[in-house]
SERO-4910 file (N, C-alpha, C, O; in steps of 0.05 Angstrom, whole numbers):
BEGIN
 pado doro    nc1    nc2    nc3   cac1   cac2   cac3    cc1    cc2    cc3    oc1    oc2    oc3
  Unk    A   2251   2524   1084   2250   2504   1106   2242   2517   1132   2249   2539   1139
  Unk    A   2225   2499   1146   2217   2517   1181   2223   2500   1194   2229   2477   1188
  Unk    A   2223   2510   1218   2223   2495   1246   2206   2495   1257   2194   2517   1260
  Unk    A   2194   2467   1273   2168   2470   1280   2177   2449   1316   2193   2431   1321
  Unk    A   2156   2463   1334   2155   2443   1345   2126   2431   1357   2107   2448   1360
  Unk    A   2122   2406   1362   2095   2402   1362   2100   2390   1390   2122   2382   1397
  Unk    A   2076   2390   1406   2068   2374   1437   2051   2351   1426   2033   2353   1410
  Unk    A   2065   2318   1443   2038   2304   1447   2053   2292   1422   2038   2277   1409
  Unk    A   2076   2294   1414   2092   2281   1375   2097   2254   1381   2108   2241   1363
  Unk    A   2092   2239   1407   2103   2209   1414   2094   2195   1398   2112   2179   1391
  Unk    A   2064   2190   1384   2049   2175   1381   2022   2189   1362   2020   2214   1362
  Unk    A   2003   2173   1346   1977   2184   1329   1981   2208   1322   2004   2215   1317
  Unk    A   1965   2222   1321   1964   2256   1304   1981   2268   1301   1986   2273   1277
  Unk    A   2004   2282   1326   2022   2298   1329   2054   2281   1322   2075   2295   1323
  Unk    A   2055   2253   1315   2078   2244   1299   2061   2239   1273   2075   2231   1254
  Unk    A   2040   2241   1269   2040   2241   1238   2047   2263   1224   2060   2266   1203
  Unk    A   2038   2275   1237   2036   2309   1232   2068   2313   1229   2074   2323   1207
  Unk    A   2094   2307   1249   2120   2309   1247   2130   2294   1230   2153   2302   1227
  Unk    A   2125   2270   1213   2130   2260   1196   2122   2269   1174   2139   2270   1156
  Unk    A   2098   2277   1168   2091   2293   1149   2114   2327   1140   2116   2338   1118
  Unk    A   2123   2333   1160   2135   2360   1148   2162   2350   1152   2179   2365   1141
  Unk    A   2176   2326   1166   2198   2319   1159   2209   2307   1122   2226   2311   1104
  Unk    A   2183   2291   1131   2187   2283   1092   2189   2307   1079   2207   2305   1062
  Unk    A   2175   2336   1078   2170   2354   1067   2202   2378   1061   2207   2395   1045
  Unk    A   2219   2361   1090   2242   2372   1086   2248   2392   1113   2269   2406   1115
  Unk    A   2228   2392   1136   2224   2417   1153   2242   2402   1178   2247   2378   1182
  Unk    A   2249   2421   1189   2255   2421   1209   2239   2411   1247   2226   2427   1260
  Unk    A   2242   2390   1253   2214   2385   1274   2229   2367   1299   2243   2347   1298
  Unk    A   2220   2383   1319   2231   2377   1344   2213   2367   1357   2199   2386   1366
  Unk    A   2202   2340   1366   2180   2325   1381   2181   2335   1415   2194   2352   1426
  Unk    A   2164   2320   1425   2155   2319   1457   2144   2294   1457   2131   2281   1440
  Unk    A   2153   2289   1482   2143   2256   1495   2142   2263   1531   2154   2277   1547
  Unk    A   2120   2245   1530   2116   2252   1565   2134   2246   1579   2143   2263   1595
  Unk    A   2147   2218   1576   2173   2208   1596   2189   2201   1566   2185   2202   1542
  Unk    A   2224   2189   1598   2235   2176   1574   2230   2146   1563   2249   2136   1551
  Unk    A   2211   2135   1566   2207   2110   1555   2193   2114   1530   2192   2101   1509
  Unk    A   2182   2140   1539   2162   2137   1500   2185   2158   1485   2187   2156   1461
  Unk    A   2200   2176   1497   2224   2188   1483   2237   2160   1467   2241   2162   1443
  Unk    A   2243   2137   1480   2262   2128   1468   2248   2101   1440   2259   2087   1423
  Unk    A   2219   2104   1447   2198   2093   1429   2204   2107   1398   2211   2097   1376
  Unk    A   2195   2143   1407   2191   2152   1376   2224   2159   1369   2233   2170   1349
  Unk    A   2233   2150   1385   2270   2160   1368   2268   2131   1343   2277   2134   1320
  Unk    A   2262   2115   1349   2258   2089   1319   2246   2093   1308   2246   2083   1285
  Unk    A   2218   2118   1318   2198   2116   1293   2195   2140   1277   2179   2143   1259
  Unk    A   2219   2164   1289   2221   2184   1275   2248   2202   1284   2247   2225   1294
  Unk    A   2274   2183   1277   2296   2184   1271   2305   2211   1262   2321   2221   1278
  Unk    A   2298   2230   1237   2302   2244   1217   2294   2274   1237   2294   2296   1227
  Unk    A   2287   2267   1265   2270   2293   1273   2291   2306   1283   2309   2289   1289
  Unk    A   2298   2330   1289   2322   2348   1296   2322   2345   1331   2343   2350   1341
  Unk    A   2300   2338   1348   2303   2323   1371   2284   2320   1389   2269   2340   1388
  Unk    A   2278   2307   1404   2261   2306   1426   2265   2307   1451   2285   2301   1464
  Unk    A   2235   2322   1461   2241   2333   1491   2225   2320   1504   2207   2308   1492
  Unk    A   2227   2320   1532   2207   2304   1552   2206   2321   1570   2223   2334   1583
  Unk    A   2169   2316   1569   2156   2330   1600   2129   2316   1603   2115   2304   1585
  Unk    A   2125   2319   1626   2097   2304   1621   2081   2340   1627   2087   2359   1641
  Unk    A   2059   2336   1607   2055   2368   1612   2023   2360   1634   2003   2375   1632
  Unk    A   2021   2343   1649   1996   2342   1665   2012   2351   1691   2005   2347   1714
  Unk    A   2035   2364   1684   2049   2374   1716   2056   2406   1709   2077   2412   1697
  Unk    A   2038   2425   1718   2047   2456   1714   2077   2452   1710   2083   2456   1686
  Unk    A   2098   2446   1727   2114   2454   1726   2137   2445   1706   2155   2457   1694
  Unk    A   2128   2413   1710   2139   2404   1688   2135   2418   1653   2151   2414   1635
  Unk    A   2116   2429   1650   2108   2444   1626   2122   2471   1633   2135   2479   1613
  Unk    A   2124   2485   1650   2142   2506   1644   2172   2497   1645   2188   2515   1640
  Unk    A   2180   2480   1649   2212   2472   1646   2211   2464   1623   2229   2473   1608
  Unk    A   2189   2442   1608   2182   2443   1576   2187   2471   1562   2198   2471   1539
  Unk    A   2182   2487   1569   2179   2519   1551   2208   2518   1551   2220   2520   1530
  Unk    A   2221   2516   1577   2250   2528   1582   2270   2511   1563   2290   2519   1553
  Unk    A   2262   2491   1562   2272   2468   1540   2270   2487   1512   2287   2501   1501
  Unk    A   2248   2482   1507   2245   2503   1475   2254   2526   1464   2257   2532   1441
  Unk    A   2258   2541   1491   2274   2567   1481   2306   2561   1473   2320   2568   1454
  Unk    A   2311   2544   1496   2341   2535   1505   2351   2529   1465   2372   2537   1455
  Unk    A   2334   2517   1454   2339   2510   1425   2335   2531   1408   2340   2528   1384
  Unk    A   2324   2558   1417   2315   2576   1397   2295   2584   1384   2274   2579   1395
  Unk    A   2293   2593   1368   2264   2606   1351   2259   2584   1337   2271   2569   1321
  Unk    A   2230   2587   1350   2220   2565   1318   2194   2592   1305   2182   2612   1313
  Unk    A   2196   2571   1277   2174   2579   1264   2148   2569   1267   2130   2577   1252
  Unk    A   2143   2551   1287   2106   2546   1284   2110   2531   1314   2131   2520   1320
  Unk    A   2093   2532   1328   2092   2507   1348   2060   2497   1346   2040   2511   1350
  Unk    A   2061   2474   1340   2038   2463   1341   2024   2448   1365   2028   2425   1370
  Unk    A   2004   2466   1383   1999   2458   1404   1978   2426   1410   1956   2426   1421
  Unk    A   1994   2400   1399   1969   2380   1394   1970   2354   1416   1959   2332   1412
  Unk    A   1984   2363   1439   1984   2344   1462   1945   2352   1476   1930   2372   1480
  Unk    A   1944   2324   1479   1924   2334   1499   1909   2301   1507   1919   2282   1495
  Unk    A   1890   2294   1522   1883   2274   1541   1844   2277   1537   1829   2297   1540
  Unk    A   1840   2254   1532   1814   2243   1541   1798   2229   1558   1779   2238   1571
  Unk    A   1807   2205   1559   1803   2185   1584   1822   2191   1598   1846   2188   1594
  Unk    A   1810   2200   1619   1834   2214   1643   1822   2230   1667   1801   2242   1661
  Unk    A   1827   2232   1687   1811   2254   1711   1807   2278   1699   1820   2288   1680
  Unk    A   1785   2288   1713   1779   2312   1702   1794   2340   1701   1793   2360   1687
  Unk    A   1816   2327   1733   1829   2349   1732   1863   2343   1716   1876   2363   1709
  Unk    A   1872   2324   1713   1891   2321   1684   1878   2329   1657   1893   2332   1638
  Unk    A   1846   2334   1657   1841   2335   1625   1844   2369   1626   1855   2379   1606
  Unk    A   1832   2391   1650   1837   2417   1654   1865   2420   1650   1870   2436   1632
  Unk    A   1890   2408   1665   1913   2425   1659   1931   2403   1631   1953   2413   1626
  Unk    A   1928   2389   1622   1937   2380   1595   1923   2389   1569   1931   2393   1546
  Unk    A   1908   2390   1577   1878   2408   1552   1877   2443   1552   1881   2456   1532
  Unk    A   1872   2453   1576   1878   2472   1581   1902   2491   1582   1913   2505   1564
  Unk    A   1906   2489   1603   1931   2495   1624   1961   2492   1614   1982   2503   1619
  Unk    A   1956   2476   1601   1984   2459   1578   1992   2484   1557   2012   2499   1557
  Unk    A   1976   2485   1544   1972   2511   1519   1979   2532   1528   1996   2547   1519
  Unk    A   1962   2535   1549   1965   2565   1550   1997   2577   1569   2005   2601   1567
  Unk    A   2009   2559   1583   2036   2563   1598   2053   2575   1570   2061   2597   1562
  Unk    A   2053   2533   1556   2077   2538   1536   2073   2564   1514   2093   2571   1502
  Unk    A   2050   2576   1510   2039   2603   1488   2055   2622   1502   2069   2637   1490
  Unk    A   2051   2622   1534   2059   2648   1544   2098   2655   1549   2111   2676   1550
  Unk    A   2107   2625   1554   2134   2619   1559   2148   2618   1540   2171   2627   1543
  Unk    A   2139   2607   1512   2159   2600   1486   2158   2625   1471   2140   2642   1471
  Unk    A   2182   2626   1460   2188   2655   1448   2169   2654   1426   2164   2632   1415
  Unk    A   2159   2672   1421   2133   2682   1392   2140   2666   1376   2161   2674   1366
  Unk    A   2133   2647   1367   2136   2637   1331   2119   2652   1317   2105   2667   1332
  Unk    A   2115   2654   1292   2106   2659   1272   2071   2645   1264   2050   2655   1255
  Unk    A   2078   2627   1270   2052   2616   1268   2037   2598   1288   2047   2576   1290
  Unk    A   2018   2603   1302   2013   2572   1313   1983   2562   1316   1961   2573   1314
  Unk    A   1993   2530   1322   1962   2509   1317   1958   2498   1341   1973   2485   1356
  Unk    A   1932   2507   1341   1930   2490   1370   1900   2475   1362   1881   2489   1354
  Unk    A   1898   2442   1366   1880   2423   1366   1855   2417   1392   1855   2406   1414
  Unk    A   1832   2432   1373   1813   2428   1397   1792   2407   1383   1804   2389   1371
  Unk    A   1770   2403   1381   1758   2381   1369   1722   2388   1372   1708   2398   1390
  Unk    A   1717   2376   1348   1678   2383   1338   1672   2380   1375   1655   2396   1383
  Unk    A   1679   2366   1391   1655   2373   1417   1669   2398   1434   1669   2397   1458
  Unk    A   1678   2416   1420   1677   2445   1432   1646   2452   1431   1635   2462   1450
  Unk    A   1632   2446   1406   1614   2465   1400   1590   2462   1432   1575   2480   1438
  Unk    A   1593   2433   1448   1584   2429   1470   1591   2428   1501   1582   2416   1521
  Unk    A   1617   2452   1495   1631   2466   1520   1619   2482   1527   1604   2495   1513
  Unk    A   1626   2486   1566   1611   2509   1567   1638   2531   1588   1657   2526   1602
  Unk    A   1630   2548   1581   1655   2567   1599   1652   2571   1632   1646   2593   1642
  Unk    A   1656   2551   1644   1650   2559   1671   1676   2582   1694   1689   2572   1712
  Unk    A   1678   2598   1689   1705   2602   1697   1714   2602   1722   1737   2609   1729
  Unk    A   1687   2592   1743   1685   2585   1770   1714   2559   1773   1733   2560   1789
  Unk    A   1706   2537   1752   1724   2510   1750   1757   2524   1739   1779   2515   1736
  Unk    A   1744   2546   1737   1788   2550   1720   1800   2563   1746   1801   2587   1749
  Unk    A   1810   2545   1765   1827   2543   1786   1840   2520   1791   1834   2498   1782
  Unk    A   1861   2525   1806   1877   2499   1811   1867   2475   1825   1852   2473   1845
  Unk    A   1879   2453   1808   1867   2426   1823   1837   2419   1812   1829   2397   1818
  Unk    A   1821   2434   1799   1794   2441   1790   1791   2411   1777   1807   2400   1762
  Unk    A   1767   2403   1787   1757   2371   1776   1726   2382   1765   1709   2365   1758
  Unk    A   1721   2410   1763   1699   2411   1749   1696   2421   1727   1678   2438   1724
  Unk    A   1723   2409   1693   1716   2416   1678   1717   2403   1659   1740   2400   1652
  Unk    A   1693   2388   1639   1696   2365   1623   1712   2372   1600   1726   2392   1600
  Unk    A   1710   2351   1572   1740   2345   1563   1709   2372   1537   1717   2395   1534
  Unk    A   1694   2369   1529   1685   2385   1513   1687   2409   1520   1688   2426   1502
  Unk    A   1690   2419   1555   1703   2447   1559   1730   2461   1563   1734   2485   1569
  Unk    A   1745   2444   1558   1770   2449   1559   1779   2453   1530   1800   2465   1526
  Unk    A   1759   2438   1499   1771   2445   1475   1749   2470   1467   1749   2479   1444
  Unk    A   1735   2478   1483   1724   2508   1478   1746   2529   1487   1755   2550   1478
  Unk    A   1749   2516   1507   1775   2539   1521   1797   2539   1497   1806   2562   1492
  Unk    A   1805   2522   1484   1824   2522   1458   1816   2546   1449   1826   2568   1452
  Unk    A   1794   2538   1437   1792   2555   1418   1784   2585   1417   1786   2602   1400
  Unk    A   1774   2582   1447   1778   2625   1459   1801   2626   1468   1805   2647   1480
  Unk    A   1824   2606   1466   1852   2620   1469   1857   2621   1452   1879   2633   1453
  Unk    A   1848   2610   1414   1867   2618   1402   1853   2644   1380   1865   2656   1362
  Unk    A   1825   2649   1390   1813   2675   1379   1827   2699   1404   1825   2722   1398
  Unk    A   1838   2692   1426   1845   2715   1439   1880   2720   1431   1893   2741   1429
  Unk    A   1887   2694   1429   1915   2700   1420   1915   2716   1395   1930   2735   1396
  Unk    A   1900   2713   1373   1899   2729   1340   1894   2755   1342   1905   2772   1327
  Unk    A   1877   2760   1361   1870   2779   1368   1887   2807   1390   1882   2831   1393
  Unk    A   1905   2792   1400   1929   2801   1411   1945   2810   1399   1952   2834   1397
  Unk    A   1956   2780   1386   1989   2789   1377   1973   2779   1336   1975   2759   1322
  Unk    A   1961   2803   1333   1962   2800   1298   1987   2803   1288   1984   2802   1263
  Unk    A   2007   2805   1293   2037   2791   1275   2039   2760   1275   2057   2748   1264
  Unk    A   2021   2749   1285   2024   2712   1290   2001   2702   1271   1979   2713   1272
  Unk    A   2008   2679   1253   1978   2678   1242   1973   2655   1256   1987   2635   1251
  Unk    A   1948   2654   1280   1940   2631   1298   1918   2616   1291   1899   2629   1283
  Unk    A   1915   2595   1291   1888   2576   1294   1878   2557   1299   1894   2538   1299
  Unk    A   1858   2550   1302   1849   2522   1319   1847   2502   1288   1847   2507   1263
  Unk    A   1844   2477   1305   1839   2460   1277   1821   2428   1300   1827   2418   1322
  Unk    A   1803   2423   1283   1788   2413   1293   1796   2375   1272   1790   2371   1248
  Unk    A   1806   2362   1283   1820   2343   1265   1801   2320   1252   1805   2307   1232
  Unk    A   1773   2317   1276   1759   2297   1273   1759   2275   1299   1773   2274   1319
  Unk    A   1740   2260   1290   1743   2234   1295   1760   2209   1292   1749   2187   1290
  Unk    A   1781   2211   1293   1794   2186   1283   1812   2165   1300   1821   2166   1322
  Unk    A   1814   2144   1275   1821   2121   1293   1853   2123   1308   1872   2112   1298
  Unk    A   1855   2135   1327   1878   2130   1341   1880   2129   1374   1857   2131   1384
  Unk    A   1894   2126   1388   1886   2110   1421   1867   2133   1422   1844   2125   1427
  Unk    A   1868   2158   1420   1850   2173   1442   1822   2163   1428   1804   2154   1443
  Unk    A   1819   2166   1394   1791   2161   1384   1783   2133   1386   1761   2130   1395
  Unk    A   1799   2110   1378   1792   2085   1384   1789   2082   1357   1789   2099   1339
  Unk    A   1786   2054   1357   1792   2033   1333   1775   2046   1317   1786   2052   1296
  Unk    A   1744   2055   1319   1725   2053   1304   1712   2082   1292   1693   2087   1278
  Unk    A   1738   2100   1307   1729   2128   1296   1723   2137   1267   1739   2130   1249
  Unk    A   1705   2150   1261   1696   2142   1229   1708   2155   1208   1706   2149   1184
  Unk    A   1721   2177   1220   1735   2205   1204   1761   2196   1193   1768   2174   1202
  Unk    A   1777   2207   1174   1798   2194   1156   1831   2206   1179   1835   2227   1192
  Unk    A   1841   2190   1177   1862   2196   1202   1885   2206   1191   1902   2216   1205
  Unk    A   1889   2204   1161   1905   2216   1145   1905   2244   1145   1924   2258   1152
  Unk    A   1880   2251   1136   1866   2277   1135   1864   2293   1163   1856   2316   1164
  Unk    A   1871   2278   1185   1861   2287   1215   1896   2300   1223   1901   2314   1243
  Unk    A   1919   2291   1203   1946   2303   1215   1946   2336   1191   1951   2359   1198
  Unk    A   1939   2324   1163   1949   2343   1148   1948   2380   1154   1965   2398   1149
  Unk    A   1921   2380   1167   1911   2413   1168   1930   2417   1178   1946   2426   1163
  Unk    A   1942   2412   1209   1953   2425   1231   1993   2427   1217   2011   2440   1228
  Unk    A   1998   2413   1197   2019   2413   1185   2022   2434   1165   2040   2451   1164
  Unk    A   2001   2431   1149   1998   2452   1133   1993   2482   1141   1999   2503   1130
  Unk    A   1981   2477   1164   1977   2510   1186   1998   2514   1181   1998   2531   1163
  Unk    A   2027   2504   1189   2043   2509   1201   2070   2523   1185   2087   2539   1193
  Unk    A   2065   2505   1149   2089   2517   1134   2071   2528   1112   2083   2548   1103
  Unk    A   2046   2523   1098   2043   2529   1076   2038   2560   1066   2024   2571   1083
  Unk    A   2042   2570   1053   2049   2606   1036   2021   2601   1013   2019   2614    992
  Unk    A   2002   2584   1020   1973   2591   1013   1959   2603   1022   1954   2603   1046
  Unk    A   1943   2623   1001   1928   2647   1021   1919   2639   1039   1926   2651   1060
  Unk    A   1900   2613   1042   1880   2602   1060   1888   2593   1081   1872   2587   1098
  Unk    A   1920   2590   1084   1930   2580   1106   1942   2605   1120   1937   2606   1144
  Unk    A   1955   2624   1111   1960   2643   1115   1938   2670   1128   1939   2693   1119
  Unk    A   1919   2661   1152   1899   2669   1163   1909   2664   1188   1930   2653   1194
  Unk    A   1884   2679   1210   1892   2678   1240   1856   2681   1249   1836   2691   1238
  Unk    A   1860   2669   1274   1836   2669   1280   1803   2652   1275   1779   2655   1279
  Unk    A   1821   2637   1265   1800   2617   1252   1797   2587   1249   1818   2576   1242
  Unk    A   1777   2571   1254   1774   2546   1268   1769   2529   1236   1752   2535   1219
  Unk    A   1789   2509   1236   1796   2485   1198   1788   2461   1215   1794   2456   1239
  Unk    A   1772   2444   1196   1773   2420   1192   1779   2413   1163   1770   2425   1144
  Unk    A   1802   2386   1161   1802   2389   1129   1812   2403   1118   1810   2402   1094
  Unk    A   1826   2422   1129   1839   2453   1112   1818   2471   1113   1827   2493   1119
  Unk    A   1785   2473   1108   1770   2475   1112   1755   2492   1129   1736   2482   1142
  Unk    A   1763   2527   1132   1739   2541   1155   1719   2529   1161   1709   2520   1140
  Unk    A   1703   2520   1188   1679   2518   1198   1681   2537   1212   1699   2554   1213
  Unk    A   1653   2534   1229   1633   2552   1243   1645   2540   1269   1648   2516   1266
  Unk    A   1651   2550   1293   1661   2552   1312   1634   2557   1346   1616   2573   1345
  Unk    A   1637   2550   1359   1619   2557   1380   1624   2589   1381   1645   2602   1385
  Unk    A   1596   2597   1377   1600   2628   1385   1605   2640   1407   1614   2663   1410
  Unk    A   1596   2620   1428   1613   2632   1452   1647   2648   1456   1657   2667   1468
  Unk    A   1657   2622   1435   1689   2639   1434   1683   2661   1421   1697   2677   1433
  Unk    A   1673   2674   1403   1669   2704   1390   1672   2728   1416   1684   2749   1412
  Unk    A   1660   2723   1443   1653   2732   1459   1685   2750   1473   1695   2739   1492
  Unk    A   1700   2778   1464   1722   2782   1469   1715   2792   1498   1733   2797   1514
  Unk    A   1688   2795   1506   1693   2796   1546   1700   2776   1556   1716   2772   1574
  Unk    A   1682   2756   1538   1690   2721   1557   1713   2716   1544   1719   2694   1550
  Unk    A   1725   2722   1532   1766   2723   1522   1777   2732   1544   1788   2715   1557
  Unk    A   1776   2756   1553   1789   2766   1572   1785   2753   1594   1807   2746   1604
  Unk    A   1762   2745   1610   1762   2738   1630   1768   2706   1636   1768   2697   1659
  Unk    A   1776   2689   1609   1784   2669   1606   1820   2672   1610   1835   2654   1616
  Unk    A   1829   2700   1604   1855   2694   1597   1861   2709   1633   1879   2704   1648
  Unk    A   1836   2729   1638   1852   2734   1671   1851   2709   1682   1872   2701   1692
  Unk    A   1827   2691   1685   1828   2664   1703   1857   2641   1700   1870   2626   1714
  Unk    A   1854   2649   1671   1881   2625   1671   1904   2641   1687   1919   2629   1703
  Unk    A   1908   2674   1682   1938   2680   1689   1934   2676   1718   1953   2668   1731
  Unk    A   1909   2679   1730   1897   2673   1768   1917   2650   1773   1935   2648   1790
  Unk    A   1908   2632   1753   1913   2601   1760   1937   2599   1758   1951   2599   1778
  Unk    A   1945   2598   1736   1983   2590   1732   1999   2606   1752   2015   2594   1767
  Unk    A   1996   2632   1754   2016   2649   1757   2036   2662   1735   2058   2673   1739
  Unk    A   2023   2656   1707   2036   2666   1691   2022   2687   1674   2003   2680   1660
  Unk    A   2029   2713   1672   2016   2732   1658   2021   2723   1626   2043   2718   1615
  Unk    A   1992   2722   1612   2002   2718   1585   2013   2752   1575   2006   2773   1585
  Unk    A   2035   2749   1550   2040   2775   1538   2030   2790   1522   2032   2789   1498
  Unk    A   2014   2812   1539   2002   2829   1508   2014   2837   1499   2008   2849   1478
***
């Protein structure tokens, strides 16, 4: 049995995903922005060991989130799958961004972790002029590139963690809309399965699943100069040194 905790578990992907490894028997501690949707998913996923609230489009509120998570202990996986679409540009930089990379640097090491970026990485671009505070110049396809050079710089760090992005699709839920064409079933399972399964194929780091599925990743993230200088701008910005 693990413990997992996932961002963004109120609602679509990241409570399917906690329902999915509750039925499985796991251990899973949700996040909700406020308490009104806290007290939403307590009816719709009862069985979960508990939920926390932050809204993580507020730096600070996301590092008192971290302080929350430790306060409960070690987990085995955190699944990083909060994040925002229709929204200002500068809520989509620190909920997309900025969000990840605090709670990575603040929550004690798990063992494994997933963090959800999506097929329009491959049309991000790394500006690292826009990775400053308050920054309204960074769209929602560059902020899930930034995912995914944080989670080739994280593997690449700390190889005792097996880390990776997972690209879920298209699907129908508020952020994708009614008509998204991709299977929404299939869009929770990878990032669940990242998280507990003892199959070779899951048991990897550094590598971008759809489907369970390796794809091909924007090669820009390959780039371990533009890693580094992605992970100095963020520590610029937050004020938080990530841990090598």
């Amino acid at each position: 049995m693990a413990r997992i905790f996932i961002t963004g578990s109120a609602d679509g992907l990241g409570l399917m995903a906690a329902q999915l490894l509750i039925d499985q028997g796991h251990q899973v501690v949700l996040h909700a922005r406020n308490v009104e949707r806290r007290q939403d998913v307590l009816k719709r996923a009862s069985r979960a060991e508990g939920i926390l609230t932050a809204d993580v489009s507020s730096v600070e509120e996301t590092k008192e989130l971290a302080e929350k998570v430790n306060q409960l202990g070690k987990f085995d996986a955190v699944i990083h799958n909060a994040g925002v679409y229709q929204a200002s540009a500068k809520e989509i930089f620190v909920v997309n961004t900025l969000a990840p990379y605090i709670l990575t640097c603040l929550i004690h090491k798990p063992k494994r972790l997933i963090y959800l970026s999506s097929g329009l990485h491959t049309s991000g671009r790394l500006n690292l002029e826009h990775i400053r505070p308050n920054s309204n110049g960074v769209s929602y396809s560059d902020t899930k590139l930034h995912v995914v050079m944080l989670t080739l710089a994280i593997a690449r760090q700390w190889p005792e963690v097996f880390c990776n992005a997972v690209n879920p699709g298209w699907v129908p839920t508020k952020m994708g809309g009614k008509g998204a064409p991709d299977d929404l079933q299939k869009g929770c399972e990878t990032q669940a399965w990242l998280a507990v399964s003892d199959d070779d194929e899951a048991l990897v780091s550094g590598r971008y699943f759809f489907h369970r599925s390796e794809r091909n990743h924007n090669p820009i993230a390959d780039d371990v100069l533009l890693q580094e200088k992605l992970l100095t701008q963020l520590e610029e910005t937050t004020g938080i040194t990530f841990p090598r």
